[in-house]
C-alpha positions as CSV (number, residue, x, y, z in Angstrom):
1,X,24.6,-61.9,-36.7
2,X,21.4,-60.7,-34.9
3,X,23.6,-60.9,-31.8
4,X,26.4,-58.8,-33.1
5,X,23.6,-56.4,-34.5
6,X,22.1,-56.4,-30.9
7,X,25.5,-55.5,-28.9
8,X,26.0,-52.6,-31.5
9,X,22.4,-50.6,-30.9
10,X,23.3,-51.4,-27.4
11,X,26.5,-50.0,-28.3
12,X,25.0,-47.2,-29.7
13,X,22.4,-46.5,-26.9
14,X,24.5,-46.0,-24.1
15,X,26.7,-43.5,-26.4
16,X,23.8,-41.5,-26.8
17,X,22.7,-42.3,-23.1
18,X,26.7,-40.6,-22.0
19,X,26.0,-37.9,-24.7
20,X,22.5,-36.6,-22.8
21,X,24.1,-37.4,-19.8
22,X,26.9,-35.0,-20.4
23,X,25.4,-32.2,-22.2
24,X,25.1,-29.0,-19.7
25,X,21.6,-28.1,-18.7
26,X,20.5,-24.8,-19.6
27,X,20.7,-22.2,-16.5
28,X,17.7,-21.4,-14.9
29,X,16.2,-20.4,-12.0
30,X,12.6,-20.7,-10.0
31,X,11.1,-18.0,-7.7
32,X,8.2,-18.5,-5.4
33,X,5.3,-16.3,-6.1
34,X,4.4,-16.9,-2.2
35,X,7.6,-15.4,-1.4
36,X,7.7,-13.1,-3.8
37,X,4.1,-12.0,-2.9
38,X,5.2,-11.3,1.2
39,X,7.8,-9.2,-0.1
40,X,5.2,-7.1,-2.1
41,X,2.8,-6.3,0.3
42,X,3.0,-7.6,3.6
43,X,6.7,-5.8,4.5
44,X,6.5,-2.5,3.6
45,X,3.2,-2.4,5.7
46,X,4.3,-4.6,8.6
47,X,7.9,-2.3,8.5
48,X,5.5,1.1,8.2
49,X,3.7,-0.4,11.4
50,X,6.9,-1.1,13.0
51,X,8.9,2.3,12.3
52,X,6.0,4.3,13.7
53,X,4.7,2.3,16.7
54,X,8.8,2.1,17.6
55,X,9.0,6.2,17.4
56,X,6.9,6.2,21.0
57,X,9.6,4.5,22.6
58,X,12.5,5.7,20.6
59,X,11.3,9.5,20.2
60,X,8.6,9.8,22.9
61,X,10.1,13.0,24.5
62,X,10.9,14.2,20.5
63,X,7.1,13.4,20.3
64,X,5.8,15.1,23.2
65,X,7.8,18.3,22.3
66,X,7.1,18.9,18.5
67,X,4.4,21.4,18.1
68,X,1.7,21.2,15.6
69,X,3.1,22.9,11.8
70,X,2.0,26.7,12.4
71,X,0.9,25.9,16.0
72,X,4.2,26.6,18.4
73,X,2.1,26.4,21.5
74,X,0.0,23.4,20.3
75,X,2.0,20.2,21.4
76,X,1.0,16.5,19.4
77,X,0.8,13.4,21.4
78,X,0.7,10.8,18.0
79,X,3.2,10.3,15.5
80,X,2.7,10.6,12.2
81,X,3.9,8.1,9.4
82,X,5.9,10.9,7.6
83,X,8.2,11.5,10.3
84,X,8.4,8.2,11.7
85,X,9.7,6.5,8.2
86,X,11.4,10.0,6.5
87,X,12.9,12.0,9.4
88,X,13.6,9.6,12.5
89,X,16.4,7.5,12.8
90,X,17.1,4.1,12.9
91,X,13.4,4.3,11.8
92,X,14.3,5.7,8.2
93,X,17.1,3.1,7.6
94,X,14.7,0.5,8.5
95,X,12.0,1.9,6.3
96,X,14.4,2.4,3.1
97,X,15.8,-1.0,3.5
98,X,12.3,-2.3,3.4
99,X,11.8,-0.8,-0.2
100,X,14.7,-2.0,-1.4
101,X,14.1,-5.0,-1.3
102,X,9.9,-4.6,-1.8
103,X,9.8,-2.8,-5.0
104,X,12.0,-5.5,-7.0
105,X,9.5,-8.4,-6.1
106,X,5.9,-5.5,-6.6
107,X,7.7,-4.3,-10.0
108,X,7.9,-7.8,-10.9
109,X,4.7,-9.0,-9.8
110,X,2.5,-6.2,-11.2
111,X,4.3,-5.4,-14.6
112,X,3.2,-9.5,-15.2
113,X,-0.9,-9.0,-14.1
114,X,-2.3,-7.1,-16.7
115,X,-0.2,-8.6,-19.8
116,X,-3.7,-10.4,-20.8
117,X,-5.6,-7.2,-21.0
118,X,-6.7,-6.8,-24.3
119,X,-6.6,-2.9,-23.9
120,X,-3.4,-1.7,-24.7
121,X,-3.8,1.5,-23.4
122,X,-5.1,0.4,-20.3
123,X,-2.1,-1.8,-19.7
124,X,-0.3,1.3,-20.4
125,X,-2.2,3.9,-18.2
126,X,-1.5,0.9,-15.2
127,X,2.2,1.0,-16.1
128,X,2.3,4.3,-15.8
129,X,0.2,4.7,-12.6
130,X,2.6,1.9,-10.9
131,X,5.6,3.5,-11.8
132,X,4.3,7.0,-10.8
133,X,3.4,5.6,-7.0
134,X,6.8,3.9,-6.4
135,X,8.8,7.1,-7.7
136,X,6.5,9.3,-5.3
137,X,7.4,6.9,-2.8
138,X,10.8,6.8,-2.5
139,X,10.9,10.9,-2.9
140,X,8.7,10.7,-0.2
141,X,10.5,8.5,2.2
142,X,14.2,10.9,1.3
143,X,12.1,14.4,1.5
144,X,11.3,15.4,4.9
145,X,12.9,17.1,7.8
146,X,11.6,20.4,9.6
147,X,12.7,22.9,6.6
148,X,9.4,24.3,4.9
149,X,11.2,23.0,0.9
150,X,11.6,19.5,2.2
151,X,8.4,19.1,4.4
152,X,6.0,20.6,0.8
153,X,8.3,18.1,-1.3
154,X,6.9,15.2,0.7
155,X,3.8,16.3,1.1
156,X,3.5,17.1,-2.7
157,X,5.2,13.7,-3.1
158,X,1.9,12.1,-0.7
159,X,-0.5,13.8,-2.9
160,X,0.8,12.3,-6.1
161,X,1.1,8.9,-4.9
162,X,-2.5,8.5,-3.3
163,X,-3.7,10.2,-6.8
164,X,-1.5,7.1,-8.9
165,X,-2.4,4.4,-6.3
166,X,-6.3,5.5,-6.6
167,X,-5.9,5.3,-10.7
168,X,-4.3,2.1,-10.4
169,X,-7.0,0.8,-8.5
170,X,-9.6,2.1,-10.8
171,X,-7.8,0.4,-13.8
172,X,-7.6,-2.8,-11.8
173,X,-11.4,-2.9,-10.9
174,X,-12.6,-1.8,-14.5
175,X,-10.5,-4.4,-16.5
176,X,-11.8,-7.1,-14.2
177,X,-15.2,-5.6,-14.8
178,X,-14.9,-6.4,-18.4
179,X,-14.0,-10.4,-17.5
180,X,-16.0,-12.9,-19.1
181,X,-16.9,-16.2,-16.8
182,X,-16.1,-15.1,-13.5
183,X,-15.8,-17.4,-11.0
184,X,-17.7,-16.8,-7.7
185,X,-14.3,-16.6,-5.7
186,X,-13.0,-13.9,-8.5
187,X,-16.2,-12.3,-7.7
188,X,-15.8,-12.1,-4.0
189,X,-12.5,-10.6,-5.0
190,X,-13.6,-8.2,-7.7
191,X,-16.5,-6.7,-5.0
192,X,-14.3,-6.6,-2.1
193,X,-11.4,-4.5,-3.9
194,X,-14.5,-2.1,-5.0
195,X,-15.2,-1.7,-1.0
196,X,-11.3,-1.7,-0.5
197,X,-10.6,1.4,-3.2
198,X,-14.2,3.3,-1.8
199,X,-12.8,3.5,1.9
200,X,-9.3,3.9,1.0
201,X,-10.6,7.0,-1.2
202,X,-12.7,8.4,1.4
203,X,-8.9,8.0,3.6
204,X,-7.2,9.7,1.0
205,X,-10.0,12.2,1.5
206,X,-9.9,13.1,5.1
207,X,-6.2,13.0,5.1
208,X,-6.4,16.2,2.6
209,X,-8.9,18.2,4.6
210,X,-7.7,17.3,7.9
211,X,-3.5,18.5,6.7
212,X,-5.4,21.9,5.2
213,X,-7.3,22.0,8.7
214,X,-4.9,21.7,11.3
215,X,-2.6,24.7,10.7
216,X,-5.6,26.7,9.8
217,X,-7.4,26.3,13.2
218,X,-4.2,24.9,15.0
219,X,-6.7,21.9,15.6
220,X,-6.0,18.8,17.9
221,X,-8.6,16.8,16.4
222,X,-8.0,17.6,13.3
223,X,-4.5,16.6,13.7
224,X,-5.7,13.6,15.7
225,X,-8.1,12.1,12.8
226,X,-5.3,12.9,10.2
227,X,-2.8,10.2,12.0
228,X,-5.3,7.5,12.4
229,X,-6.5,7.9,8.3
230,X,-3.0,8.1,7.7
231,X,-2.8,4.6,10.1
232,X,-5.8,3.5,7.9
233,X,-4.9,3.8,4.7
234,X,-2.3,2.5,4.5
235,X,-3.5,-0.9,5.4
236,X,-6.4,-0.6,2.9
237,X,-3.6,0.0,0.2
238,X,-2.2,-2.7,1.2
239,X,-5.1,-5.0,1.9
240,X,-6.1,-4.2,-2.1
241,X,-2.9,-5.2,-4.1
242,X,-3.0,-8.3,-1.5
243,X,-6.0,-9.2,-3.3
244,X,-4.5,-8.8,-6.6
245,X,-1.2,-10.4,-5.8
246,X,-3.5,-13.5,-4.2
247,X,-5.6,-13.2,-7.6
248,X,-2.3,-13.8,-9.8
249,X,-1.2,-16.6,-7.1
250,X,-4.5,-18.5,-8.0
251,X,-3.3,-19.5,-11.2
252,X,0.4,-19.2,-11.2
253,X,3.3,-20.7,-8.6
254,X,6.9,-19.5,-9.4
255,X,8.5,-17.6,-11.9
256,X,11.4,-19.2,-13.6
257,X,14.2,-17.3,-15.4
258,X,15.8,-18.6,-18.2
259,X,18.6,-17.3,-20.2
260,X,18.4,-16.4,-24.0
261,X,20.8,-18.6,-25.9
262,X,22.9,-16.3,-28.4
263,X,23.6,-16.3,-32.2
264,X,26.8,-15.2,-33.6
265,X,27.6,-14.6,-36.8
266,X,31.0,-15.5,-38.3
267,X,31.7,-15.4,-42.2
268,X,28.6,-13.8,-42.6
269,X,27.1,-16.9,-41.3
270,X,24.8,-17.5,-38.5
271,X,26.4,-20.0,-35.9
272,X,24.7,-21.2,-33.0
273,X,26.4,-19.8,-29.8
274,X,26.2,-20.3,-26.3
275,X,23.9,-19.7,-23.7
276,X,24.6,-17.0,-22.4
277,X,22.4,-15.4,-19.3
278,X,22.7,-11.4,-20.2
279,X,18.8,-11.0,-21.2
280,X,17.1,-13.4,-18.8
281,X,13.6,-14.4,-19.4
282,X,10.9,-14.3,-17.1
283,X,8.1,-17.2,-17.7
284,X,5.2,-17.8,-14.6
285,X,4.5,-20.9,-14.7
286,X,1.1,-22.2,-14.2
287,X,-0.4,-24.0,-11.4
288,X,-1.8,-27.6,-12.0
289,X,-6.2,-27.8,-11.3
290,X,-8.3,-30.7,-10.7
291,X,-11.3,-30.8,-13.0
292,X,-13.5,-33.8,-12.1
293,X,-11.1,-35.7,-9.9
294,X,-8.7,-35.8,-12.4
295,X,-5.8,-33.8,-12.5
296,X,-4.9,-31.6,-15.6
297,X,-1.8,-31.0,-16.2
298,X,-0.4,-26.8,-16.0
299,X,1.1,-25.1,-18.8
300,X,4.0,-22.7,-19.5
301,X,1.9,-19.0,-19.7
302,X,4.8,-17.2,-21.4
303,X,2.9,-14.0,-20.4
304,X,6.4,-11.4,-20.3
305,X,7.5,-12.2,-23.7
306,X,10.9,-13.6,-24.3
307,X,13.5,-11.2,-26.4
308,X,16.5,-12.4,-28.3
């Protein structure tokens, strides 16, 4: 009897052994933060870099023959960003195809880092500023040729986007003002984006008066110091969301989407349905810390809320 009882759980086991076996996992899938974080901010710089330092050998006699704006007889010998990523080719393809595929993996990464603010309209203000610089951006980048309506689109494009990347600094720096129990190396971090957003303002600064200044006084050096802030700045931009991105990548590894498993309803009853992946979720998923030699173990952060 205890035999036959025995064979049967057995029996009974390996049914429901076959049964997990067989059931379909739910689909998912993982996405590196590291990778995700190069595509954010080290390739539209590195690609910014590469258009305009490629223009001298591509366009050096287009270089040594455009005149300053206003200036006919006043010939430039640098090349600045605008042209080199909005008018030249292949330079421009280069440049857009760099911010397509950027401004997926920055969109991502940024709309996730201030979901613990307790401000709401703070959170809000950074949304706004975010989505204001990479719409000034890509104007930007299509808006500039030698016609007078194209060249004051891009530069009133320029404006706007060093005004939303300074306010999405300042929002940055005052919400991790307001943190409680800093560590030293979120410190570091916190005083070295304050250094970061002072010289990139003070960039943003001469690039202004130096573009009002050249056409007025058909100035070489004035034209000269606006390419190099222009050089500059844009590595300090850079340089600060690195330091947020590498803040976020502190205490999170991957992303992992995962489908939201539907309910229909049939006979005005509620039947479970399948999963099907049309709103995916997008859950970081935290890194595992050592606290006193022993390891403790990450948890889920469902920071981007999941919607049925």
């Amino acid at each position: 009897m205890i035999c036959e009882t025995d064979l049967q759980q057995d029996k009974e086991k390996q049914a429901d052994q076959k049964c997990e076996d067989e059931k379909p996992e739910d689909p998912s899938m993982l996405l590196s933060l590291k990778v995700l974080a190069i595509f954010a901010t080290c390739l539209p710089t590195l690609t910014v870099y590469a258009c305009t330092f490629s223009a001298y050998i591509t366009h050096a006699d287009t270089i040594s023959k455009t005149p300053l704006p206003k200036c006919p007889d006043v010939k430039i010998f640098l090349a600045p960003v605008s042209y080199s990523i909005a008018s030249w080719h292949p330079q421009k393809e280069l440049w857009m195809l760099a911010i397509m595929i950027h401004f997926p993996a920055r969109a991502l990464i940024l709309i996730m880092v201030p979901r613990n603010w307790k401000s709401t309209v703070w959170r809000l203000s950074f949304y706004v500023a975010i989505c204001v610089e990479i719409l000034c951006l890509v104007t930007l980048s299509l808006f500039h040729d030698y016609s007078k309506a194209h060249q004051s689109i891009h530069f009133t494009c320029l404006g706007f986007w060093g005004m939303a990347s300074i306010a999405g600094m300042v929002i940055v720096i005052n919400m991790e003002r307001a943190m409680e129990d800093k560590e030293p190396i979120v410190y570091r971090s916190w005083v070295a984006k304050i250094v970061i957003f002072t010289l990139f303002f003070l960039g943003g600064f001469t690039i202004a008066i130096t573009h009002t200044l050249t056409p007025i006084y058909c100035s070489v050096a004035a034209y000269t110091i606006f390419c190099i802030a222009e050089y500059v700045t844009i590595a300090l931009n850079a340089a600060f969301w690195s330091l947020v991105v590498a803040d976020f990548c502190r205490d999170f590894k991957r992303f992992q989407i995962v489908p939201i498993e539907k309910t229909r309803k049939r006979n005005n009853k509620v039947a479970p349905g399948t999963v099907a992946p049309i709103q995916p979720c997008i859950v970081p998923i935290e890194k595992t810390r050592k606290r006193n030699n022993k390891v403790a173990p990450g948890t889920v952060a469902p920071i981007q809320p999941c919607v049925n």
